[in-house]
C-alpha positions as CSV (number, residue, x, y, z in Angstrom):
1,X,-17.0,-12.7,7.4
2,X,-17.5,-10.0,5.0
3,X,-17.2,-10.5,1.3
4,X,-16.4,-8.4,-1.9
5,X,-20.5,-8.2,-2.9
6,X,-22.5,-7.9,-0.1
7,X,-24.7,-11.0,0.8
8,X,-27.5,-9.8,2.4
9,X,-30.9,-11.8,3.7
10,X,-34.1,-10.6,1.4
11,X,-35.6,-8.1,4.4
12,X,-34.8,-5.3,6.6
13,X,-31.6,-3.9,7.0
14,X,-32.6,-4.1,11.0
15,X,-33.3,-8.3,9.9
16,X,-29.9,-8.4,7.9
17,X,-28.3,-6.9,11.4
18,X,-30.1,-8.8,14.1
19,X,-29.7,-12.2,11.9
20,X,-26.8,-13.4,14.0
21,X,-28.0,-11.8,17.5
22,X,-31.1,-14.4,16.9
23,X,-29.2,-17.5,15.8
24,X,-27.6,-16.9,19.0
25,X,-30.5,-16.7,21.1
26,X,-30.4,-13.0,22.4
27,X,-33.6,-11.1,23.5
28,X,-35.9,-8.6,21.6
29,X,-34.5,-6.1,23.6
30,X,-31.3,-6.4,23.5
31,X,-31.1,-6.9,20.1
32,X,-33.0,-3.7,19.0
33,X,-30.4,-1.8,21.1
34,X,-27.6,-3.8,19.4
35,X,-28.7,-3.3,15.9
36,X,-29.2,0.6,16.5
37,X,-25.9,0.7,18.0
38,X,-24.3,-0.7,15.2
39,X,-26.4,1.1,12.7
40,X,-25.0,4.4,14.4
41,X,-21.5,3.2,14.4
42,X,-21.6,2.5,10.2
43,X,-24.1,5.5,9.7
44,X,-27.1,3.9,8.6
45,X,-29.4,4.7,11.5
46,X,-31.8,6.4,8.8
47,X,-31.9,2.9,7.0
48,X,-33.2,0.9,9.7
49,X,-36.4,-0.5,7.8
50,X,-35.1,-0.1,3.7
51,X,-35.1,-3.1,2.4
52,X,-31.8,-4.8,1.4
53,X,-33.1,-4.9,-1.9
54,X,-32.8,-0.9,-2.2
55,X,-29.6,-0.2,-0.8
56,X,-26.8,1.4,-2.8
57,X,-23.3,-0.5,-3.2
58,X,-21.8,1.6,0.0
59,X,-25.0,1.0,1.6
60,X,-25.2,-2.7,1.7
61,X,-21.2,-3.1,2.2
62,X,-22.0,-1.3,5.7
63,X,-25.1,-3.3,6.7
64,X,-22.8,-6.0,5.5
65,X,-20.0,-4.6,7.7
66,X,-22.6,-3.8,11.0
67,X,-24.2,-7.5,10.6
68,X,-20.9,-8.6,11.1
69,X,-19.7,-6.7,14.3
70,X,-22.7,-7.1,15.5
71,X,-21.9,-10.2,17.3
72,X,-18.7,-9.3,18.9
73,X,-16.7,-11.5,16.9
74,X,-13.0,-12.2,18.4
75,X,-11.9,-12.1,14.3
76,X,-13.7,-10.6,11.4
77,X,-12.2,-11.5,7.5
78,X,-13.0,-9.4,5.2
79,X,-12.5,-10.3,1.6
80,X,-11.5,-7.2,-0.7
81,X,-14.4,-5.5,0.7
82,X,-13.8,-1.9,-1.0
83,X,-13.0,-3.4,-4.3
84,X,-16.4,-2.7,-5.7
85,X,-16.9,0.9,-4.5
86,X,-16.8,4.0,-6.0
87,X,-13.6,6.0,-4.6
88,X,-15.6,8.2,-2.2
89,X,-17.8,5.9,-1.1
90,X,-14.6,3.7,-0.1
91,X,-12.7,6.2,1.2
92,X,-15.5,7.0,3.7
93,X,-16.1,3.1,4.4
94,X,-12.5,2.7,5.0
95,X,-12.5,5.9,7.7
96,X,-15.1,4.1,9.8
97,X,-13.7,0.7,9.6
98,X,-10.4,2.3,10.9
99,X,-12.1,4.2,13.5
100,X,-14.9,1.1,15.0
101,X,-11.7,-1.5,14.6
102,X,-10.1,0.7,16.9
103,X,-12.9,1.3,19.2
104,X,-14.3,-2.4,19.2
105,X,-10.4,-3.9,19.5
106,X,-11.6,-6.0,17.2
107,X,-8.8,-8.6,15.0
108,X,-9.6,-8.4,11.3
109,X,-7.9,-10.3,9.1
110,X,-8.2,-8.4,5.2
111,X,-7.5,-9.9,1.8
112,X,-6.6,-6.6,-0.6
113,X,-4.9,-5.6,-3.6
114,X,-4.9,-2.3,-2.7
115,X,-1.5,-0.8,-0.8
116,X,-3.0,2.3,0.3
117,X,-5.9,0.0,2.2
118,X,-3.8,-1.9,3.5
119,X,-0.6,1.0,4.9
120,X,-4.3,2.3,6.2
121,X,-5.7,-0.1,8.1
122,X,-3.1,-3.2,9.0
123,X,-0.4,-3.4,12.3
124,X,0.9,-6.5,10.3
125,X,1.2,-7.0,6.4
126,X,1.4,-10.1,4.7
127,X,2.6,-10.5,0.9
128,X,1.2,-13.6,-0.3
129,X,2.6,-15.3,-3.5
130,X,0.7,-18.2,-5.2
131,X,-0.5,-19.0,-1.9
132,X,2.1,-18.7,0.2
133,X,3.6,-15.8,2.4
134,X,7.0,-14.0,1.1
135,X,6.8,-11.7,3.5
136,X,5.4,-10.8,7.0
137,X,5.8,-7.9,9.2
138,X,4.6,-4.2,10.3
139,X,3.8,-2.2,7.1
140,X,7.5,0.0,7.4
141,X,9.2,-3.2,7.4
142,X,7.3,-4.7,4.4
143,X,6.8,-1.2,2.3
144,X,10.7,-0.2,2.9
145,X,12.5,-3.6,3.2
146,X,11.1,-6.3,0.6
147,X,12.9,-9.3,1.4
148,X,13.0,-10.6,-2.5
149,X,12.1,-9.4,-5.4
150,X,8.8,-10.3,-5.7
151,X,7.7,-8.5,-2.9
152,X,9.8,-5.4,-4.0
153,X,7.7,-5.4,-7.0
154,X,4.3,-5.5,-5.5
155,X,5.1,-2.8,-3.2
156,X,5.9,0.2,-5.1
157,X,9.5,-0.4,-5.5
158,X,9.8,0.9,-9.0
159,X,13.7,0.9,-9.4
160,X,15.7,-2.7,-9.2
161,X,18.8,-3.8,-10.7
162,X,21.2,-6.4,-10.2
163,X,25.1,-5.5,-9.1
164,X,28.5,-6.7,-7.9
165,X,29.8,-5.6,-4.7
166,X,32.9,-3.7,-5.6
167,X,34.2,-1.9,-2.6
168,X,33.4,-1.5,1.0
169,X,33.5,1.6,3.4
170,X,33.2,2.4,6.7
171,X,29.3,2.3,6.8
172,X,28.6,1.8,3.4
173,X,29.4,-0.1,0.1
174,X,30.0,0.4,-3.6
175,X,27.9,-2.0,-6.2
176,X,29.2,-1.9,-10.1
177,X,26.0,-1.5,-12.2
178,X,26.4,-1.8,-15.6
179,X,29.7,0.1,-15.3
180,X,28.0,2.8,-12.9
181,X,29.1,3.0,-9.1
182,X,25.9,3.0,-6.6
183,X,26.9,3.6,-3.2
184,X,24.6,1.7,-0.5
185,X,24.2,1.0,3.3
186,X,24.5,-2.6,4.3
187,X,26.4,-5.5,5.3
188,X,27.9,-7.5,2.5
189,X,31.3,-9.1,1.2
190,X,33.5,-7.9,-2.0
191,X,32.3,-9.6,-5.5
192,X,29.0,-10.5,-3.5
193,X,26.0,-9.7,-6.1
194,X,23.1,-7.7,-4.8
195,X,20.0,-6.8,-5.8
196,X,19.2,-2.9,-4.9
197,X,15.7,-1.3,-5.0
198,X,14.6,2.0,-4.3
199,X,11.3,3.6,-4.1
200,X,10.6,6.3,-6.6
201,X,9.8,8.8,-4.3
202,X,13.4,9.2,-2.9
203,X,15.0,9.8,-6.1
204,X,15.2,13.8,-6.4
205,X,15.2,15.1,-9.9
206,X,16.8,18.4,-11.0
207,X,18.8,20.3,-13.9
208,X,21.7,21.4,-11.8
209,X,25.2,20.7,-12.6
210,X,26.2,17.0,-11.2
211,X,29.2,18.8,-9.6
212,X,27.1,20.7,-7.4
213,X,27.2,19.9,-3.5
214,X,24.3,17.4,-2.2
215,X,24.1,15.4,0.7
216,X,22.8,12.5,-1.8
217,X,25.7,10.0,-2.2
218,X,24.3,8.9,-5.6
219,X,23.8,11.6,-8.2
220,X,24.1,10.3,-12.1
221,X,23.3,12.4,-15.1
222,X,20.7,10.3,-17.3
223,X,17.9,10.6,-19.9
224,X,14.5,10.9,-19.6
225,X,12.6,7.9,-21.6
226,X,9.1,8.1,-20.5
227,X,6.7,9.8,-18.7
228,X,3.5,9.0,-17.1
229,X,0.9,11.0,-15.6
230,X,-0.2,9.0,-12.5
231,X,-3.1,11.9,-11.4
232,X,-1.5,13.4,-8.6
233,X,1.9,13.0,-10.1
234,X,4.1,12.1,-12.9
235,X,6.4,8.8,-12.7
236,X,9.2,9.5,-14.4
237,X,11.3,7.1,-16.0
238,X,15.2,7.5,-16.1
239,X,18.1,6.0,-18.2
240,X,21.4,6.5,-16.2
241,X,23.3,3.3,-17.4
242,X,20.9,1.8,-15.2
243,X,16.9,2.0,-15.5
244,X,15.7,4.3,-12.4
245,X,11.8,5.9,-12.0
246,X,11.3,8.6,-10.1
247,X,8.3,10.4,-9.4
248,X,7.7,14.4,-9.5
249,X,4.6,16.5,-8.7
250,X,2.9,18.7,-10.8
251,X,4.3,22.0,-10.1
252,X,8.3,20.1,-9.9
253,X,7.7,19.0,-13.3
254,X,6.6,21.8,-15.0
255,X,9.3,23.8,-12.7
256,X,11.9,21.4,-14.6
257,X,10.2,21.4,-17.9
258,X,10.5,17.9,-17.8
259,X,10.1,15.8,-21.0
260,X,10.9,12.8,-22.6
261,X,14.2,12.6,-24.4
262,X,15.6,15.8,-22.2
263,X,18.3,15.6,-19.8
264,X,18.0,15.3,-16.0
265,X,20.1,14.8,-13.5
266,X,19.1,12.5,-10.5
267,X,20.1,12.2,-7.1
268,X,19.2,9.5,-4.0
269,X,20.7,9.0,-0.9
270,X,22.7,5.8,0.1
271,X,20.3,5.1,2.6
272,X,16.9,5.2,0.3
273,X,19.3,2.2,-1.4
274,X,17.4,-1.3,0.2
275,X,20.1,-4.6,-0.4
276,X,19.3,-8.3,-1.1
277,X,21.5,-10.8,-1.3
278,X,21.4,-12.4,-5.1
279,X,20.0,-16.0,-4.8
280,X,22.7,-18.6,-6.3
């Protein structure tokens, strides 16, 4: 198991890596050429005999990480292990990870707040809420399909609001939103409510007249109310009847001369539309 702070032995980093290779009896020999294979794997072949005491944050997380592999484990946990780390130092700590996981075949179970780490790193993503799964399954299925609205929430799904199903199509459906009508796919009935959620990155901003051809079945002139600069991009929030967020590069929103209190018009497909049945 690997924690948050590194819990390292007071010696070596070569000690802190062989630790579990002598609790389980293994020779000096074998152990040396474990440890510097390991070492080499997580880059710290040059800290072989620093003490523990000396290392850096990203240091001791990977003499953290290589005393754990060392042993061949069938699972490795690691608890929010990137938490404490500066961003490069975590982004290059999460690159190896990725890369030995792959190599070793190893199972590695991860507790994270972090979406990016986990879209990174997991085949399978769990959303736990107060202690107990809401969701499981492969990271498209959980990132683009929250199955409540928890889960929506926690994934990045910005935009969610609460309609009535008011007419159905061929392939798709109409939902009544606050007198607006949103057009979605899905299976549902007529008067059924629905909750819809859409991530901000498939609404498409621009100034263009609404009566303008687009292959978006949703386009709804609306206010801007707010806008937040969110580094490399600006989240853009939306009146349209309905609250919607959207968000825009740098060079898109100074393109638009987007600002707050200016008009927009805002477009997203049916299909960026993801449906839940309203709980009774």
């Amino acid at each position: 198991m690997v924690f948050q702070e590194p819990l390292l032995f007071d010696t070596t980093v070569f000690e802190n890596v062989a630790s579990g290779l002598k609790i389980r009896g293994m020779g000096q020999d074998e152990i040396r050429r474990v440890v510097e294979e390991y070492l080499e794997r997580f880059g710290i072949s040059h800290l072989i005999n620093r003490s523990a005491r000396k290392l850096s944050g990203g240091e001791a997380q990977r003499t953290s990480l290589a005393r754990a592999f060392a042993i061949k484990p069938e699972i490795i946990f690691l608890d929010e292990p990137f938490s404490s780390l500066d961003p490069p130092t975590r982004e290059s700590l999460i690159e190896d990870l990725q890369r030995i996981l792959r190599v070793t075949h190893t199972t590695a179970v991860m507790a994270t707040h972090d979406q990016m780490e986990a879209l990174r790193l997991a085949d399978q993503i769990a959303v736990m809420n107060q202690g107990k799964i809401a969701q499981i399954g492969s990271p498209s299925e959980v990132m683009n399909y929250p199955v409540d609205e928890f889960v929506a929430s926690f994934v990045g799904m910005e935009t969610v609001f609460t309609g009535s199903v008011k007419k159905l199509y061929d392939s798709t459906f109409v939902v009544s939103v606050s007198g607006r009508d949103v057009e979605a796919v899905g299976i549902v009935a007529v008067g059924e409510m629905v909750v819809c959620f859409i991530r901000p990155e498939n609404v498409t901003l621009s100034i263009a007249k609404s009566g303008e051809a687009t292959s978006a079945r949703n386009v709804f002139p609306g206010k801007i109310i707010k806008v937040t600069p969110m580094g490399l991009f600006h989240k853009v929030h939306i009146d349209c009847g309905f609250p919607l967020v959207a968000y825009v590069t740098h060079l898109s929103f100074e393109n638009l001369s987007l600002r707050e209190g200016g008009d927009i018009i805002a477009s997203f497909k049916a299909t960026a539309v993801h449906v839940v049945r309203k709980e009774k």
